[in-house]
C-alpha positions as CSV (number, residue, x, y, z in Angstrom):
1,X,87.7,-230.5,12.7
2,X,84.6,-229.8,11.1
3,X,83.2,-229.3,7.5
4,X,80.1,-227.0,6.9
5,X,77.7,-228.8,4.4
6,X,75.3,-226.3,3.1
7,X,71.9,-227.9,1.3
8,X,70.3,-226.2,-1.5
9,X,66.9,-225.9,-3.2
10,X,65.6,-229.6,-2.8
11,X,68.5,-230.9,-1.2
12,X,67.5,-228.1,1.8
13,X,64.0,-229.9,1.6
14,X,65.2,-233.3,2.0
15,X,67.5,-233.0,4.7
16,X,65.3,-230.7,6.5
17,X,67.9,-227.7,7.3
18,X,70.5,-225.5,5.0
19,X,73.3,-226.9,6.5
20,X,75.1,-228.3,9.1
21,X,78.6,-229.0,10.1
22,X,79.9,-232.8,9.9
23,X,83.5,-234.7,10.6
24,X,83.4,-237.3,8.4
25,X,87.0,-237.8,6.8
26,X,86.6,-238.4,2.7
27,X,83.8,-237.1,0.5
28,X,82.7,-241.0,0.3
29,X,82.4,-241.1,3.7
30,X,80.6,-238.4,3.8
31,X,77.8,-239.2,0.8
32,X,77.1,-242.4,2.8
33,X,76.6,-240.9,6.1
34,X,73.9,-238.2,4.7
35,X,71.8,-240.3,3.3
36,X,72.2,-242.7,6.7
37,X,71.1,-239.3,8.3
38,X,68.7,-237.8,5.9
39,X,67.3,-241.2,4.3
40,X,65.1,-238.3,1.5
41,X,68.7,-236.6,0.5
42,X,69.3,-240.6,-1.0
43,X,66.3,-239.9,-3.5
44,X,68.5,-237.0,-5.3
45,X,72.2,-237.1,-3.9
46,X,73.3,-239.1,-7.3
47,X,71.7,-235.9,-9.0
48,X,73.2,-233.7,-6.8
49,X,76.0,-231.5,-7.9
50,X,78.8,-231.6,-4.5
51,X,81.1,-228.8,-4.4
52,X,84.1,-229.0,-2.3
53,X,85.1,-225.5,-1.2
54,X,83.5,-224.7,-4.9
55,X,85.0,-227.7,-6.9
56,X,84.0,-230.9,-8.0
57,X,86.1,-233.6,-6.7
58,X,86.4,-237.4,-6.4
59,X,84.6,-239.2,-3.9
60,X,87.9,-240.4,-2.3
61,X,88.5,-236.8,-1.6
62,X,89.7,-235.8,2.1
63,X,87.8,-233.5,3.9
64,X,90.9,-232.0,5.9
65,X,91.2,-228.7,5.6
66,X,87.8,-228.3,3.6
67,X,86.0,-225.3,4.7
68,X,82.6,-226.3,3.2
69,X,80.8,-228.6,1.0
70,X,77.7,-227.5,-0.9
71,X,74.7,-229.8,-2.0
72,X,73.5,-228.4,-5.1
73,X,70.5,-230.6,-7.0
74,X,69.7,-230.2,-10.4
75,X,67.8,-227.1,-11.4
76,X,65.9,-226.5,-14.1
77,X,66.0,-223.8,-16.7
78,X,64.5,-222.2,-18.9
C-alpha cells in the first residue's frame, strides 16, 4: 500500500514535482528516504511542517492506513 506525499510551495521546488506516492512504513522512514531522493528537500525538511492525513505526528508514526502526507515549508506572512 501506498501513501500520497503532496509537496508544497518550496518543498514542490525542491523535490521537483507536487507529489508522489511512496511505501515507506513510519514517518521516519519516510523523512530519511526523501531527502535520499530529493537531496534539495534536506535543505528545508527540518522547517517543513508534515501533515499526516492533516495532523502533526511523531516521526515513529506508521504510515498504514495513511491516505496522504503533505510537505508544507514555512511561509511567510505579512
Amino acid at each position: 500500500m501506498s501513501v500520497r506525499v503532496r509537496y508544497f510551495a518550496a518543498a514542490a521546488e525542491a523535490a521537483g514535482m507536487d507529489a508522489e506516492d511512496r511505501t515507506e512504513p513510519s514517518l521516519a522512514a519516510l523523512r530519511g528516504a526523501l531527502v535520499a531522493d530529493h537531496p534539495e528537500l534536506g535543505a528545508i525538511l527540518d522547517r517543513c511542517a508534515v501533515l499526516v492525513d492533516g495532523a502533526r505526528h511523531d516521526d515513529d508514526a506508521p504510515l498504514a492506513g495513511v491516505t496522504h502526507v503533505d510537505v508544507l515549508p514555512p511561509f511567510a506572512g505579512g
